[in-house]
Structures are given as C-alpha cells and as structure tokens.
C-alpha positions as CSV (number, residue, x, y, z in Angstrom):
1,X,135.8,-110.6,-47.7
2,X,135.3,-112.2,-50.8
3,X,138.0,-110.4,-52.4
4,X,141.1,-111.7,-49.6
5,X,139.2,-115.6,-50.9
6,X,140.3,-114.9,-54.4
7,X,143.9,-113.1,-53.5
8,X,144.0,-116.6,-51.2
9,X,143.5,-119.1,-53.7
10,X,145.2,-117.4,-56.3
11,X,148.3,-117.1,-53.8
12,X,147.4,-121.3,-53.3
13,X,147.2,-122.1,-57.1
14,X,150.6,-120.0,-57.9
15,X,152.5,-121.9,-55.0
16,X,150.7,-125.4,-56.5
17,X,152.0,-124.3,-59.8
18,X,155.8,-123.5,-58.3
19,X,155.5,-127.2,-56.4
20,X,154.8,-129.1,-59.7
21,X,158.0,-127.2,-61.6
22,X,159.8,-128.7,-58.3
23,X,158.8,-132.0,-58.0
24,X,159.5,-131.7,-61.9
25,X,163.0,-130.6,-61.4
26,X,163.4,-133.0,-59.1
27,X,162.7,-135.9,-61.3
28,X,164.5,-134.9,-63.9
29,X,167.5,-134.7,-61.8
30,X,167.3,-137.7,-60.9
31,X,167.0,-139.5,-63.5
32,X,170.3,-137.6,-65.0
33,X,172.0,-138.8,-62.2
34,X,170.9,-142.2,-62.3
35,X,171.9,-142.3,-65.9
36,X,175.3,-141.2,-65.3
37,X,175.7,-143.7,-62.8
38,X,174.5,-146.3,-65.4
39,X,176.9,-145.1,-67.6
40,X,179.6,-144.8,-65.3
41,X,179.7,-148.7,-64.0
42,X,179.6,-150.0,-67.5
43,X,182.0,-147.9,-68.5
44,X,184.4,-149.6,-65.5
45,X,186.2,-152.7,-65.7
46,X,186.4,-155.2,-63.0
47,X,188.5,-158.2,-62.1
48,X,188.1,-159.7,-59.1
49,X,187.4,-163.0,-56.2
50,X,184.0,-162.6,-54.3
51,X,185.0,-161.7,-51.1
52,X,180.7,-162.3,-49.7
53,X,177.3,-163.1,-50.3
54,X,174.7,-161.3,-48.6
55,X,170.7,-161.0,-48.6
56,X,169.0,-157.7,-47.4
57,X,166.3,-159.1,-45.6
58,X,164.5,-155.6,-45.0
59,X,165.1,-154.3,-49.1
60,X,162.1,-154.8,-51.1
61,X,164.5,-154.2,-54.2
62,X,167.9,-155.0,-54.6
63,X,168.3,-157.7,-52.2
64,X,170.8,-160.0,-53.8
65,X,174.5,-158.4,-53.0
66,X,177.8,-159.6,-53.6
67,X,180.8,-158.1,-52.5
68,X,184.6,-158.3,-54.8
69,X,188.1,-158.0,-53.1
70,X,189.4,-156.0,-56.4
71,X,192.4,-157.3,-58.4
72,X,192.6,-154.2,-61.0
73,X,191.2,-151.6,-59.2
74,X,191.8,-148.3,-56.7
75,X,188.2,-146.9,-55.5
76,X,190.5,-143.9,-53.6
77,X,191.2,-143.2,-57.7
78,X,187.4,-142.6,-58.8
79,X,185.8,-139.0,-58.7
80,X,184.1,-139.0,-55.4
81,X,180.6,-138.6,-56.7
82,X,181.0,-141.9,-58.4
83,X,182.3,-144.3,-55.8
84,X,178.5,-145.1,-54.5
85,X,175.2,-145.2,-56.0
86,X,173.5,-147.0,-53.4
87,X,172.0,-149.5,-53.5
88,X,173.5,-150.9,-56.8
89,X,176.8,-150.4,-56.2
90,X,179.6,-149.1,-53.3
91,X,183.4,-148.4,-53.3
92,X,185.4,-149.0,-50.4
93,X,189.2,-149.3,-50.8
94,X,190.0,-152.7,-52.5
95,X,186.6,-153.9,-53.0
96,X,182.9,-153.4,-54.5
97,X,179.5,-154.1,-53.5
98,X,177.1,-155.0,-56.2
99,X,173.5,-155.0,-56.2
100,X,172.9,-158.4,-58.5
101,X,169.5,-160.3,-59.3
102,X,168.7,-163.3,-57.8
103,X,170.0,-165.3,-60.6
104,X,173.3,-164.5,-60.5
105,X,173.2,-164.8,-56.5
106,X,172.2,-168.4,-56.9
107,X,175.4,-168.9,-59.6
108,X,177.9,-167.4,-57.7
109,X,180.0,-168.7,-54.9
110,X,182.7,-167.2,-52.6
111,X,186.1,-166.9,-53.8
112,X,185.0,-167.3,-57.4
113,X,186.5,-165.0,-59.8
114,X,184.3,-162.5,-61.7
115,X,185.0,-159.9,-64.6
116,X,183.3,-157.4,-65.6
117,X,185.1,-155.8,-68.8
118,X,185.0,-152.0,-69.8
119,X,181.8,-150.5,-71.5
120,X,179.8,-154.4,-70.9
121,X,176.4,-154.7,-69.4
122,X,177.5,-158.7,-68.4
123,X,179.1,-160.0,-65.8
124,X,181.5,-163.1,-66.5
125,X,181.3,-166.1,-63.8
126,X,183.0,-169.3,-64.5
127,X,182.9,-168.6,-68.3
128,X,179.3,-167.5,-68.6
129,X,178.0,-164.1,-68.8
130,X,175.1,-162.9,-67.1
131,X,173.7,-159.8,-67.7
132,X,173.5,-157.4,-65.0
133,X,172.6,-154.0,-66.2
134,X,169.3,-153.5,-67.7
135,X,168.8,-152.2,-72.2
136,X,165.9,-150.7,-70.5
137,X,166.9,-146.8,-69.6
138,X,165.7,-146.2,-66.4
139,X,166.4,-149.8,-64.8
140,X,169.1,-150.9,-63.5
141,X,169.6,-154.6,-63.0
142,X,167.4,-157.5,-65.5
C-alpha cells in the first residue's frame, strides 16, 4: 500500500514537472509572437483619413480604438498571420483598426489625416507625433 502512494506521487510530481515546461513553452511563445507583431506594425507605413472613433466599454485594456480608411495600403497583400493581432491592431480590406491610448483618442477627430511612417513608434496627427508603441519590450501602447 505504501508503495502504490510513492509510484502515485512520483507519477503526480513528474506530470507537475511536464506542466511547468508547458506553461513555460507557452509563454515563451507568446511573447515571440507578440514581439514579431511589435516589430511588424512599426515596420509598416500608414497614410490614411479616420474613418471612426470607438470606445470598448467591456475591455479593461485597450479601450481607445480608431479605425483608418487606408490611402497607401492593401491588407489582402500582408502574410496572413500578420493582418490581426487583436486587440492592437486589425486588417480588413482598405482599412485598420488601431488599439490607441486615451490620449491620442481625445486628439483625434474623424476624417483627420494620420501617418504613420515605416520603422516609427509615432503616430503623426495634424503635425504632431504621438507616440504609440511602447520602448518598453513587452508593452505595447505608452
């Protein structure tokens, strides 16, 4: 009897042991992934007229998003895997939806142009740039 305990919780602490490489795993995936998607939207340029403005009432995070009718861009071009990392940013067709902070939400108006250029962490409204990805690694928006 007491020898099936031990077999028991040595089977437990091995399959504790394979869980903790997992959840490892997992997070390290993750944050590659969120990385490349970092990487990839600054690497973009956009050119564009806010098409909306819209508040996600039920987000914790992210709630500020604007949306761009695209002037120099073709989502249908862009690899698949990098046409959405929700919630900070979404492809569809003509246009982009941008997870923004609320700072830039309060400066930005419909129909107003906005530019982002290629490899810039700023976003350019009426000749002023507001930063909208984070120095900080693993963050996203300041």
């Amino acid at each position: 009897m007491i020898y099936l305990r031990g077999i028991l919780v040595f089977c437990i602490l091995l399959s504790g042991c394979d869980y903790i490489k997992f959840a490892k795993g997992v997070k390290s995936e993750s944050e590659l992934k969120f990385k490349q998607h970092k990487l990839y939207f600054k690497s973009i340029p956009i050119v564009g007229e806010v098409l909306e403005k819209n508040i996600c009432t039920d987000c914790n995070y992210n709630k500020y998003r604007i949306k761009i009718k695209l002037s120099n861009f073709i989502a249908d071009t862009v690899n698949i895997s990098f046409r959405s990392y929700e919630p900070f940013y979404v492809m569809e067709g003509q246009s982009i939806t941008l997870s923004v902070n609320k700072q830039i939400y309060d400066e930005i108006e419909e129909n107003a142009e906005i530019i982002k250029k290629s490899n810039s962490n700023y976003l350019i409204i009426k000749n002023n740039s507001y930063r909208i990805l984070s120095e900080i690694e693993n963050k996203w928006l300041e």
